[in-house]
C-alpha positions as CSV (number, residue, x, y, z in Angstrom):
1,X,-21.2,-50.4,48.5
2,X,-22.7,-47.7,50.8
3,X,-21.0,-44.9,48.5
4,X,-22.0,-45.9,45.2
5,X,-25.3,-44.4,45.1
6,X,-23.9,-41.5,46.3
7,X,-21.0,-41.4,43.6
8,X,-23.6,-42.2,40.8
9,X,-25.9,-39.7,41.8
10,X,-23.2,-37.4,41.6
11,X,-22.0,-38.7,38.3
12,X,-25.7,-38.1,36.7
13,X,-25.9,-34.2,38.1
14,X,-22.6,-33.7,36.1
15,X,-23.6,-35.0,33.1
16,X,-26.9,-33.5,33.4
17,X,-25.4,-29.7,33.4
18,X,-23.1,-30.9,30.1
19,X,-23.5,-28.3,27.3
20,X,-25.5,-26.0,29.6
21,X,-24.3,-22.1,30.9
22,X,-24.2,-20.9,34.4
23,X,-28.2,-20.0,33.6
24,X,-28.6,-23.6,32.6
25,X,-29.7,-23.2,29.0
26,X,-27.6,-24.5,26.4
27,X,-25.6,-22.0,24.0
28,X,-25.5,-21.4,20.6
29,X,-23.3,-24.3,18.9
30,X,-20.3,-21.8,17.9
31,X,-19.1,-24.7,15.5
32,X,-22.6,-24.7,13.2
33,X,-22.2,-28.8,13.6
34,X,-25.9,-28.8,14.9
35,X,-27.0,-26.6,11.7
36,X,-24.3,-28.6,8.5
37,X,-26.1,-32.4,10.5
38,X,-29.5,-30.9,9.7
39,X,-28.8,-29.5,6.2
40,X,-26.9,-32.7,5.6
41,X,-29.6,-34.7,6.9
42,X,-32.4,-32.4,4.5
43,X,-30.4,-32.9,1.5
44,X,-30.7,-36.6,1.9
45,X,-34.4,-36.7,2.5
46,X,-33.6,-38.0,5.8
47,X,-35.4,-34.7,7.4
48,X,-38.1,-32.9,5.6
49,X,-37.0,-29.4,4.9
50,X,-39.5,-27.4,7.1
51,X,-39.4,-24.4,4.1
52,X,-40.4,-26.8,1.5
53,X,-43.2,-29.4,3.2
54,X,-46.2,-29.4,1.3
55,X,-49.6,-30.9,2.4
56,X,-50.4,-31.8,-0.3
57,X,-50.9,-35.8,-1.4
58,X,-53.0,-39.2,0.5
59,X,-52.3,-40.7,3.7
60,X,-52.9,-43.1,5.7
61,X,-52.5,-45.3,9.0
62,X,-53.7,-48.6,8.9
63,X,-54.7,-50.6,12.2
64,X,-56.2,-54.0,12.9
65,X,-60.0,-51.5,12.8
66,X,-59.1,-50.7,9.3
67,X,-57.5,-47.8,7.1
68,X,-57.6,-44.4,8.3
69,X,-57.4,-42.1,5.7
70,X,-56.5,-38.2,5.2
71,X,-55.7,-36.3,1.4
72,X,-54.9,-32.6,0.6
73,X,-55.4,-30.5,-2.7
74,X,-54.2,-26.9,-2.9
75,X,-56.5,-24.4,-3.2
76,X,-54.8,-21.2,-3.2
77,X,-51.8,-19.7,-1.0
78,X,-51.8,-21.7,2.3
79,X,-55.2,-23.2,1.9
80,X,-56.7,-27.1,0.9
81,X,-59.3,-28.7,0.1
82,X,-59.1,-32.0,2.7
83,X,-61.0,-34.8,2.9
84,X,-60.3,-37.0,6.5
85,X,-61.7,-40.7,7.7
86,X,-60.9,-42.4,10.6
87,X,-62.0,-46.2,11.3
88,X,-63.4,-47.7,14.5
89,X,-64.3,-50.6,13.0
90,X,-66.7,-51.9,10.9
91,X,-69.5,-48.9,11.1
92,X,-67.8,-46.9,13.5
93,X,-66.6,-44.1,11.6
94,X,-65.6,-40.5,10.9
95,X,-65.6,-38.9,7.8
96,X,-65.9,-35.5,6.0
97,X,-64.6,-33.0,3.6
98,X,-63.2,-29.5,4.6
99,X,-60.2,-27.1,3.8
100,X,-57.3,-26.3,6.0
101,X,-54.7,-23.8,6.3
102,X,-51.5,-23.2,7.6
103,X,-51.3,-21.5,10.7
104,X,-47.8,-21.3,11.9
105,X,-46.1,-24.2,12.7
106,X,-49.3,-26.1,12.3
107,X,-52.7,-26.4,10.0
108,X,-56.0,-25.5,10.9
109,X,-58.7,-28.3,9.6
110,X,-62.5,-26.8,9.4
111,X,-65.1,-29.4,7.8
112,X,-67.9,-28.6,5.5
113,X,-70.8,-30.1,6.7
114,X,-70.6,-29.4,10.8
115,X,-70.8,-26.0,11.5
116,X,-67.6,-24.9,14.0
117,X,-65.5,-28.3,13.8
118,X,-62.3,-26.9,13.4
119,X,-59.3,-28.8,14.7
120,X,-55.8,-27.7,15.0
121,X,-53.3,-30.5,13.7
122,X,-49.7,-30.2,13.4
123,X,-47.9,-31.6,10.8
124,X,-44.0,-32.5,10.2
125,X,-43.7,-33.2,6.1
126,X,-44.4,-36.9,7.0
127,X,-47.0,-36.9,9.8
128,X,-50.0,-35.2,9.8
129,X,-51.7,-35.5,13.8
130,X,-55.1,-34.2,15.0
131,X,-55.3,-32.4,18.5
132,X,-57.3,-34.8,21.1
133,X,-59.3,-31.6,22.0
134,X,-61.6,-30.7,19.6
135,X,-64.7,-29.3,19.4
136,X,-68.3,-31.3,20.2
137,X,-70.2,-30.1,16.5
138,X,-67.4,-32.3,15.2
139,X,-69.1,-35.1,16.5
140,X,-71.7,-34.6,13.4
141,X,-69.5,-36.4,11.0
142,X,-69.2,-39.2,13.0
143,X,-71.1,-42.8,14.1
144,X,-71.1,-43.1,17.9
145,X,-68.1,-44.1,20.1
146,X,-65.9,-42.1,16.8
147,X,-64.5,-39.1,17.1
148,X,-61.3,-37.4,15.2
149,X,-59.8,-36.7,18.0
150,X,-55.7,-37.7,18.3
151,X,-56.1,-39.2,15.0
152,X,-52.9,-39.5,12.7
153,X,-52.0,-40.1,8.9
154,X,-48.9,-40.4,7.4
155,X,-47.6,-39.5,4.1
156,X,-47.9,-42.4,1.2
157,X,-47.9,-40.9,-1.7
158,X,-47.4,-36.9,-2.1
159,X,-49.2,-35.1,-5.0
160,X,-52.5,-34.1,-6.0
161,X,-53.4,-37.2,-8.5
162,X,-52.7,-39.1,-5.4
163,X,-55.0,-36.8,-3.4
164,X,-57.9,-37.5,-5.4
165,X,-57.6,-41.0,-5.7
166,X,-58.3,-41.2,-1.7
167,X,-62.0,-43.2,-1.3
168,X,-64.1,-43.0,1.4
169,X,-67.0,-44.9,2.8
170,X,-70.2,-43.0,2.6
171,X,-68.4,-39.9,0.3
172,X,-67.0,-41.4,-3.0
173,X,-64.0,-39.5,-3.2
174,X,-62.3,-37.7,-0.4
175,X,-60.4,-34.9,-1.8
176,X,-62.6,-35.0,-5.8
């Protein structure tokens, strides 16, 4: 029983270097299996093809506090028009209208009515997710103990008809 652990331990440290060089980084996949899975996996609809996501549609993630909600409507190459709300509960809220961009791998939300709010989100073709740090002026569009931060929407329904049909609370439409 004594030698187990040590057997196991020894068994895990193998495994670990599986698939890895001398340097310990993991080569190129001489087959192309890695690369015919993902194209395979694309062309299904299984993975969203990362040249082809668009931002553009309404989404949402509901919670026992409600419905939050986030829609996008091009506005020119790489840009939006957005309109975000996140619920706290009954009138603890977040809400505003903006544009974002794509930066990179990931989107750059600015918001109309507080001056420097700009948050960095990333988004996959099905998620979109808010970065927990973001600046204090975006505290203007929200009711106390809200804030955007680490919020998340996903995809419901892609298109712009779908964008504009988006309510809000205190702004009719989120993305008009």
């Amino acid at each position: 029983m004594r030698h187990v652990l040590p057997l196991a331990l020894l068994l895990a440290s193998l495994l670990a270097g599986c698939g890895q060089d001398e340097a310990g980084r993991t080569p190129p996949d001489p087959t192309g299996a890695g690369s015919a899975l993902e194209k395979a996996a694309i062309a299904r609809g299984i993975v969203p093809d990362p040249d082809a996501v668009q931002l553009v549609g309404r989404y949402e993630r509901r919670s026992d506090l409600g419905t939050d909600k986030f829609c996008a409507v091009a506005s020119g190459d790489d840009r939006f028009r957005i309109g975000a709300l996140a619920v706290f509960g009954g009138a603890s809220v977040c809400e505003g209208q903006g544009e974002a961009r794509q930066t990179g791998d990931g989107m750059l939300i600015r918001f109309d009515r507080a001056e420097g709010c700009e948050i960095d989100a990333h988004y996959d073709g099905a998620e979109l997710r808010f970065s927990g740090d973001i600046p204090e002026s975006c505290a203007q569009l929200c009711s106390a103990r809200a804030s955007f931060a680490g919020t998340s929407y996903y995809l419901v329904e892609p298109g712009a008809a779908a964008a504009r049909s988006t309510l809000g609370r205190g702004v009719d439409r989120l993305c008009p």
